[in-house]
C-alpha positions in Angstrom: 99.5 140.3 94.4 97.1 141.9 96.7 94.3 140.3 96.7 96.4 136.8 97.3 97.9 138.8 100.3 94.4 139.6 101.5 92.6 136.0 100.5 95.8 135.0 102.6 95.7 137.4 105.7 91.9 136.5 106.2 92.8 132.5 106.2 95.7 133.1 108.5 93.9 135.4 110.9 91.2 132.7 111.7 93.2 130.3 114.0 90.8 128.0 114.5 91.0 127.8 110.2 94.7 127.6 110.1 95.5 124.9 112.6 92.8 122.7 111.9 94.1 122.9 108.3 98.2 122.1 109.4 96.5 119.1 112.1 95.1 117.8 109.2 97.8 117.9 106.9 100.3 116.0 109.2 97.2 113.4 110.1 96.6 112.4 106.8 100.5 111.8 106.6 100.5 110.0 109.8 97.5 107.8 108.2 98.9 106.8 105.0 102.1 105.8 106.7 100.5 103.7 108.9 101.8 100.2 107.6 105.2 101.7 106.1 107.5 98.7 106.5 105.8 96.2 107.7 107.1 92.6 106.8 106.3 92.1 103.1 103.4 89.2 102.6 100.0 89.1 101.2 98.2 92.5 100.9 100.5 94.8 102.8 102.1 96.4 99.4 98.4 97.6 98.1 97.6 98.6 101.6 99.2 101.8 101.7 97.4 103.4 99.0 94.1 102.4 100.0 95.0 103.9 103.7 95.3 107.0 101.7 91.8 106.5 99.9 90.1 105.6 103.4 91.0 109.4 104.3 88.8 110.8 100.9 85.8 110.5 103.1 86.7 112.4 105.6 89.4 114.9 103.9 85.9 115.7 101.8 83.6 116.0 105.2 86.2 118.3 106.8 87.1 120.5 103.2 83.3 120.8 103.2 82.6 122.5 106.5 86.4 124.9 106.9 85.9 125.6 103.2 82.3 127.1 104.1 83.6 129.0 107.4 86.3 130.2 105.3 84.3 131.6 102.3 82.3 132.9 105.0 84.3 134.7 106.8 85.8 136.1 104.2 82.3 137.6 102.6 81.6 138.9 105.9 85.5 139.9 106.6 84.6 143.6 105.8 85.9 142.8 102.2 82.8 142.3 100.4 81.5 145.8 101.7 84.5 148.1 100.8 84.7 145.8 96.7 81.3 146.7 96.4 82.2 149.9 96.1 84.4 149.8 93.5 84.1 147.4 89.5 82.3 144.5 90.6 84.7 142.4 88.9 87.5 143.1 91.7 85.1 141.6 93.8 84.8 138.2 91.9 88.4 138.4 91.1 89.2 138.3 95.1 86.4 135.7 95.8 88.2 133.3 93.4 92.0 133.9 94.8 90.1 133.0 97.9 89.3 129.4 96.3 92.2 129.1 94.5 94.0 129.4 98.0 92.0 126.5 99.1 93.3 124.6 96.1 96.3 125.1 96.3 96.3 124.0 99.9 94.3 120.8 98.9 96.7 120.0 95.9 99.6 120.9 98.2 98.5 117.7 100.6 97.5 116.0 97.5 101.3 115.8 96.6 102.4 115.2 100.3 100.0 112.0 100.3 101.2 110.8 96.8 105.1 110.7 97.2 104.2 109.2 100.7 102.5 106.2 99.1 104.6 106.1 96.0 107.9 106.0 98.7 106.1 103.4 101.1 105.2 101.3 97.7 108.6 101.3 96.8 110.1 100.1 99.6 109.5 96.8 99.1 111.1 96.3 95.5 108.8 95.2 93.5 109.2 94.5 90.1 106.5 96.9 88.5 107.1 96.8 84.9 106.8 100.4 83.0 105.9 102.0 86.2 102.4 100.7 86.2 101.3 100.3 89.8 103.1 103.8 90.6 100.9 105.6 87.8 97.5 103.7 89.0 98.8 105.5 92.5 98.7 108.6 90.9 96.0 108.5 89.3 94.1 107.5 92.3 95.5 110.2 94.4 94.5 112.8 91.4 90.9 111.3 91.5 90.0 110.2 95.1 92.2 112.5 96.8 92.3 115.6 94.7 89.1 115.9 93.0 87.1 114.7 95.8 88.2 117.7 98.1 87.7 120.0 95.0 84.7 118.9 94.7 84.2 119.8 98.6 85.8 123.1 98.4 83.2 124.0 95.7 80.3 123.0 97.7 81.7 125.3 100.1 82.3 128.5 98.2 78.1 127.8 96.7 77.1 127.2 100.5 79.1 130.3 102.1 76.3 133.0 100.8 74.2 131.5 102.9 74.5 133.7 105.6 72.7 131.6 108.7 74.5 128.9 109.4 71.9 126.8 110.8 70.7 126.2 107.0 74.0 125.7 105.3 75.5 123.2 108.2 72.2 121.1 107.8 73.0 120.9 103.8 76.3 120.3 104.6 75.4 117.3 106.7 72.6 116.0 104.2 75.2 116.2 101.4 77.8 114.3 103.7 75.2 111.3 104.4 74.9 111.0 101.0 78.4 110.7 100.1 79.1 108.2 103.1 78.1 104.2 103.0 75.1 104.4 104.7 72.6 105.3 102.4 74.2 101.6 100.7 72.6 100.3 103.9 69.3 101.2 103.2 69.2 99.9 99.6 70.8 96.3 100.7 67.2 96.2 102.8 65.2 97.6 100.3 67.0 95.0 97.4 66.0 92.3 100.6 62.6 93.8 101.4 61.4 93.7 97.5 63.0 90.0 97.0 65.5 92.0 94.5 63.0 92.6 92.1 63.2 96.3 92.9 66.3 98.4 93.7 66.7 102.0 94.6 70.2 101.5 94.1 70.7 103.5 91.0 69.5 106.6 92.7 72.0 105.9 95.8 75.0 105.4 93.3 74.1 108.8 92.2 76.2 109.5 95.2 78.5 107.7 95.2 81.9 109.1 94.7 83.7 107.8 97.1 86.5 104.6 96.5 85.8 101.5 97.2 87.5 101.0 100.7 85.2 103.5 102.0 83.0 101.0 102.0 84.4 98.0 103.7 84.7 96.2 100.4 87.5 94.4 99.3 88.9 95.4 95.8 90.9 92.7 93.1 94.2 93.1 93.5 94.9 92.4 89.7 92.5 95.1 88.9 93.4 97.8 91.6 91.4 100.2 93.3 88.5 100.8 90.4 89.3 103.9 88.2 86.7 103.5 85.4 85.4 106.3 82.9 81.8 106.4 84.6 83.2 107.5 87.8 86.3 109.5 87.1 82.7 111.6 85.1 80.2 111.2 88.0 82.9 113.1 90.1 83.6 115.6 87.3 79.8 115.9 87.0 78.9 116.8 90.3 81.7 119.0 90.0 80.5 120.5 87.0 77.0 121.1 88.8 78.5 123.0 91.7 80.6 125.0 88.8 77.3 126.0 86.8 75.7 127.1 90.6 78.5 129.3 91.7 78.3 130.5 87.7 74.7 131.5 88.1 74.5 132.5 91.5 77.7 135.1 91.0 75.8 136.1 87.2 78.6 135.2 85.2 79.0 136.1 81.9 77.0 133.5 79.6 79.5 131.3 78.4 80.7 129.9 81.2 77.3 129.2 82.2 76.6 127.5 78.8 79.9 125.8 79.3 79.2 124.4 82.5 75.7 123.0 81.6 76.9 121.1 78.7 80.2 119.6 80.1 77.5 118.4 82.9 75.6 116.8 80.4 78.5 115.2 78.6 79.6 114.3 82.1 76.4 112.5 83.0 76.1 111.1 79.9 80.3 109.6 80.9 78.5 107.9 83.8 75.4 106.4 82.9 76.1 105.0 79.4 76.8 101.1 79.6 80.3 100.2 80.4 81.7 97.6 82.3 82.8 98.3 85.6 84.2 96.8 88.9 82.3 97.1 92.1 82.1 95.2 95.2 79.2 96.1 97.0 75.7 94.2 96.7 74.1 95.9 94.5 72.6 93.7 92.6 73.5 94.4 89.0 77.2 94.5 90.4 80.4 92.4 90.0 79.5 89.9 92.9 75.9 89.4 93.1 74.3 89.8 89.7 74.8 86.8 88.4 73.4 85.4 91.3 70.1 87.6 91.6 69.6 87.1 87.6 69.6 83.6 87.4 67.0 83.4 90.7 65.2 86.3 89.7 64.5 86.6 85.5 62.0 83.9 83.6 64.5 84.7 80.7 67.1 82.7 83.4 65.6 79.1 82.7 69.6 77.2 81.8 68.8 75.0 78.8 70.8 71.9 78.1 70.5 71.0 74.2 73.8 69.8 72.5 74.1 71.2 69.0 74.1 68.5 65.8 77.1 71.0 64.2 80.2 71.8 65.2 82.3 75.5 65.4 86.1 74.5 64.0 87.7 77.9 63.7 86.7 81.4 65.5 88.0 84.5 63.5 88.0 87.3 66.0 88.2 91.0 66.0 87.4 92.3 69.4 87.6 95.9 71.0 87.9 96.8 74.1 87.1 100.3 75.9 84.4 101.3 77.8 83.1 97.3 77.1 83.5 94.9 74.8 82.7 95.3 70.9 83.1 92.0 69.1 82.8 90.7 65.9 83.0 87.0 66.0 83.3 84.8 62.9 82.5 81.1 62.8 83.1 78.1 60.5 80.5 75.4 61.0 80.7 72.1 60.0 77.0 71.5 58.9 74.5 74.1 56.8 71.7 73.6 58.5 67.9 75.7 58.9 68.8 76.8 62.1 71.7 77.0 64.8 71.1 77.1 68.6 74.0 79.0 70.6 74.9 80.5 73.7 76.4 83.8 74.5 76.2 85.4 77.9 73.2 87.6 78.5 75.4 90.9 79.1 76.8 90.9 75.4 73.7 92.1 73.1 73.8 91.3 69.5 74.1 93.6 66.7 73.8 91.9 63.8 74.2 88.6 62.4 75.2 87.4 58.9 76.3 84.3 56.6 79.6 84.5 54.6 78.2 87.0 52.1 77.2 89.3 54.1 73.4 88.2 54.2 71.9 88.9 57.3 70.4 85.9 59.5 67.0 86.4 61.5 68.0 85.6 65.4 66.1 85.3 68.8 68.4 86.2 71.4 66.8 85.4 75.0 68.8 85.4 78.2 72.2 83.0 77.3 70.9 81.3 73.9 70.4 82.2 70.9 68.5 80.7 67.7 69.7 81.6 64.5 67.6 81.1 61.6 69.0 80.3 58.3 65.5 82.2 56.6 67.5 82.6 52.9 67.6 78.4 52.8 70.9 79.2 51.2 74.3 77.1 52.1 76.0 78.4 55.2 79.9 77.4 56.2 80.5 80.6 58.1 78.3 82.8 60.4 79.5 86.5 61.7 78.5 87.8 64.8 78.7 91.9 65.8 77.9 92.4 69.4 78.6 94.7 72.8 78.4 94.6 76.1 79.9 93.5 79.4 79.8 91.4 82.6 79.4 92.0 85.7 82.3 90.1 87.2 84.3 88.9 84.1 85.2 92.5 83.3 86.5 94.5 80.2 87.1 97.7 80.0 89.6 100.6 79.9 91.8 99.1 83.2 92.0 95.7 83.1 90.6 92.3 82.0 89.3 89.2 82.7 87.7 87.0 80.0 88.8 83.5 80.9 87.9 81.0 77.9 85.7 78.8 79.4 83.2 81.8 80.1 80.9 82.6 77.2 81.9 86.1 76.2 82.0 84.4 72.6 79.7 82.7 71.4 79.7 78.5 71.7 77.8 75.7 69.8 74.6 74.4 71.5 72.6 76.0 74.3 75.0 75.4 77.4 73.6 75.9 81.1 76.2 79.1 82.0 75.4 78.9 85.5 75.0 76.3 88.4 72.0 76.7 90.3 73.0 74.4 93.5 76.7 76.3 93.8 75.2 79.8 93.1 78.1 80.2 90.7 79.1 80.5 87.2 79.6 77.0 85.4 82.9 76.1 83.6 82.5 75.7 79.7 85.5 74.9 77.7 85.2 74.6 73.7 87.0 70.9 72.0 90.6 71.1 72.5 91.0 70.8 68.7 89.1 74.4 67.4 91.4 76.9 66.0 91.5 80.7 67.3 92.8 83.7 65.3 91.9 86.8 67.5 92.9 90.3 66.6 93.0 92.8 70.1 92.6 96.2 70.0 93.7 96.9 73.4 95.6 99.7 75.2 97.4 97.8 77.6 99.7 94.7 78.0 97.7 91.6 77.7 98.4 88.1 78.5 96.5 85.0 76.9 97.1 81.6 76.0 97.6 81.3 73.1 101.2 82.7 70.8 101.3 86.5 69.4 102.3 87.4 65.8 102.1 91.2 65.1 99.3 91.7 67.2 97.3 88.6 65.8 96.7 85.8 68.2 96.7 82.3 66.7 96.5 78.9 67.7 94.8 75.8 68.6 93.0 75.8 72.1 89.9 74.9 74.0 89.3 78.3 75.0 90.8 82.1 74.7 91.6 83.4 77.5 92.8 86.8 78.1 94.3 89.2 81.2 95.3 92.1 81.3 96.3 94.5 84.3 98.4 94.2 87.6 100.1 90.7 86.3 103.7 89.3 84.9 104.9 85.8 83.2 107.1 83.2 84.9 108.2 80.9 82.2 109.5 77.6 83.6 112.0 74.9 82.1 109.4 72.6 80.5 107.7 75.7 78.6 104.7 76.6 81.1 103.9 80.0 81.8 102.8 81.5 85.2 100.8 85.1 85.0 99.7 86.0 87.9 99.3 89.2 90.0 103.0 90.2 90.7 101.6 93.0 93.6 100.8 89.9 95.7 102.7 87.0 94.3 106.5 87.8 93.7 107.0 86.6 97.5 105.7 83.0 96.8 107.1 81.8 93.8 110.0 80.8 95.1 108.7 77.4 96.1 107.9 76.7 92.5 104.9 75.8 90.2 104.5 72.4 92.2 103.7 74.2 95.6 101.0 76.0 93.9 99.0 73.0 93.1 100.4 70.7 95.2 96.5 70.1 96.9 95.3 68.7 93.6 96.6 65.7 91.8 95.4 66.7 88.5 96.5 70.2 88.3 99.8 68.3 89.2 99.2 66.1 86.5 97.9 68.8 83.8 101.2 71.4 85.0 103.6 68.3 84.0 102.6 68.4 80.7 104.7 71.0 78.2 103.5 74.3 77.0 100.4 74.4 79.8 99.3 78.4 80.9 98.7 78.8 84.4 96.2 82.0 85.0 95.8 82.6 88.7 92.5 84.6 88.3 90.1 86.9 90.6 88.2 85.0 92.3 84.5 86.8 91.3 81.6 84.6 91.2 83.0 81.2 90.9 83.0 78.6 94.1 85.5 76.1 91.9 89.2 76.8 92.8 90.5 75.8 90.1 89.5 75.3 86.1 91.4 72.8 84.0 91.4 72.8 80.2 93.4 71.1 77.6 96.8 73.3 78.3 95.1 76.0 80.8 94.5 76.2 84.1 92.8 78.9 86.1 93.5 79.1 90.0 91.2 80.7 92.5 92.6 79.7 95.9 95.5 81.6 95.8 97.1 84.9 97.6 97.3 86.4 94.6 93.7 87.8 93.8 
């Protein structure tokens, strides 16, 4: 209990320390609260928790510098002299009360800042089924909030034995350009300057810790603010780094040290593996502009328009979906034939590919097609296809998803230009109405497609699967349509009914008077159509409920 007393007496004694800490507390308050009870419409129910993520940036710039002064005062307080002195270990005992003073003061407005958002959220009733949009709010708060500020409170504590300030408070500033949008800015002109053939921008998202509203960016409202396993680790690994620093700079005992280094490894390893991942800015391998930059930029790019002499009538699917997607695909073909042209996107790379028996097939797989070769001469009425990967904006992963079924994320008959050079967008590519589906999800979360479920199977007859899964809810109206669509923006509109929503296009009218027809209102990432009609699907893009 003494050394907390004395960690305590030396924060409370610095003034300057203390209030800047309590002004800062009630700011960060005043900030979240900003648009508490505003009229409910559009975006206003997502925008008070990322008011609370704008603060991350600068709740980490200000943790950075008191946490330094702090550490620093408190190694020069008088302390360090008499505890050297004495066992050594009092003397690293009292230096970490100090920090955990400092965390419990950061988890303390960490807390404040989460029941303000959860209680401002709330306000305006919506219907969140199982408490989903509350949890995403916690976890966000735990993330961006929380570990961000630990993350500068560690920097701090490694910085404070440098005893001349001049040299820590230019780190400090270095580190805090890194962390901010800017050094985004300089890549965008480097991606310009090198015709986006060349892109420092996986060294600047190195860096990059911060949410997505620190950087002006909108994010998809089905989705939420992005959360995926490679950043929740790139936080934890820079966090790590700092750990294995203070570790070695305070010679601790060897298993720490060794435990540091490897979690930083595993962390690293958390963040740079492939997985499929929301982000907004223009980097050019990212959710809006990689399709874009790939199909100017890559001779592998050329879209190929050859319609296949065979035809898929059943997909049997089992698909997985984590950090990406894992699929294995089976196909019934009408024809045996010495080879079978297809196209898959040029995110999902192939595995293996095999006949019915199990006999594997040769394959070229270049950009979007692929050329299967039936090498054995052998009858074929059913090829299997194992692959992984992701896309940029029709994402998969661990949050949400959005694999609409006339994008290629399974693979079609024919090579099938995917994109459309003059609308620098994707192209819309529906299978025949008549082809049968049976898909079996391994999934986490809620999903919603189009097609009925039967202990956990999906079956039917469609001209495309298309699946969702995050920040959405079913309508179901009188002549058997279904609505899902995003209920953090929606709820307010629907009262005008399904009409009102298409009301500007004759055929969706048409197509939504039919029975049994799913209406998806998707994200609207990458395409420049508003709207997609298939046989008894329809995806929306000019809505307000992105």
């Amino acid at each position: 209990m003494r050394l907390w007393r004395d960690t305590i007496k030396v924060f409370m004694r610095s003034k300057i320390l203390f209030f800047s800490m309590v002004i800062l507390y009630f700011y960060s308050i005043h900030f979240t609260m900003t648009y508490f009870r505003y009229p409910l419409e559009g975006s206003i129910v997502t925008a008070q928790l990322q008011q609370a993520l704008k603060l991350s940036f600068y709740l980490f710039l200000v943790v950075l510098f008191l946490s330094y002064e702090y550490y620093l005062k408190f190694r020069h307080h008088g302390m360090e002299e008499v505890l050297a002195a004495v066992k050594y270990g009092k003397k690293k005992k009292t230096l970490w009360c100090a920090f955990f003073t400092m965390t419990l003061w950061i988890g303390i407005l960490t807390v404040t800042l989460c029941i303000c958002v959860i209680i401002a959220y709330s306000w305006y009733g919506i219907h969140d089924p199982h408490g989903e949009y509350r949890c995403h709010i916690i976890q966000n708060m735990i993330v961006n909030v929380f570990l961000i500020m630990e993350l500068g409170n560690l920097m701090g504590l490694f910085l404070s034995k440098i005893k001349k300030r001049i040299i820590a408070y230019a780190i400090m500033i270095l580190v805090v350009y890194l962390v901010s949008p800017y050094p985004e800015r300089i890549a965008d002109a480097q991606c310009v300057a090198g015709n986006y053939t060349r892109s420092i921008y996986p060294i600047i998202e190195c860096f990059n810790i911060m949410p997505l509203t620190n950087t002006g960016f909108d994010t998809i409202a089905g989705y939420g603010e992005p959360l995926e396993v490679p950043r929740i680790s790139l936080i934890l690994f820079w966090i790590a780094c700092f750990c294995l620093l203070i570790c070695l700079s305070e010679k601790c005992k060897k298993w720490k040290i060794t435990f540091c280094s490897i979690a930083a490894i595993i962390l690293f390893y958390g963040y740079a593996a492939p997985a499929s991942v929301v982000n907004m800015n223009g980097n050019p391998d990212h959710t809006m502009a990689h399709d874009q930059y790939y199909y100017e930029a890559s001779s592998e790019t050329k879209t190929k328009n050859k319609k296949a002499n065979y035809h898929i009538t059943s997909y049997n699917m089992d698909l997985k979906i984590g950090r990406l997607l894992k699929a294995k695909v089976t196909m019934e073909v009408s024809k045996s034939l010495k080879q079978y042209p297809m196209t898959l996107y040029h995110g999902y790379r192939i595995n293996r590919i095999c006949d019915q028996s199990g006999n594997d097939l040769d394959y070229v797989q270049k950009g979007d097609y692929i050329t299967i070769n039936n090498q054995w001469g052998k009858e074929i009425k059913k090829i299997s296809v194992e692959y992984k990967g992701y896309s940029a904006a029709y994402y998969s992963n661990h949050q949400g998803i959005y694999l609409p079924g006339d994008f290629a994320y399974y693979p079609r008959e024919g090579y099938i230009p995917l994109h459309d050079d003059e609308q620098m967008a994707m192209s819309s590519c529906f299978v025949r109405k008549d082809t049968k589906f049976k898909v079996k999800l391994d999934y986490g979360k809620k999903v919603y497609t189009n097609l009925p479920e039967t202990k956990g199977v999906y079956e039917g007859k469609c001209d495309g699967f298309t699946i969702f899964s995050g920040f959405y809810k079913e309508k179901k109206f009188g002549n058997g349509n279904r609505l899902i669509y995003n209920y953090l923006y929606g709820e307010c509109y629907l009262d005008g009914g399904i009409d009102e929503i298409c009301k500007s296009d004759e055929k969706s009218l048409e197509e939504i008077h039919k029975q049994g027809v799913t209406i998806f209102v998707a994200p609207n990432v990458n395409q420049m159509r508003n709207r997609d009609i298939g046989d008894r699907q329809i995806l929306l893009r000019n809505s307000p409920w992105f």
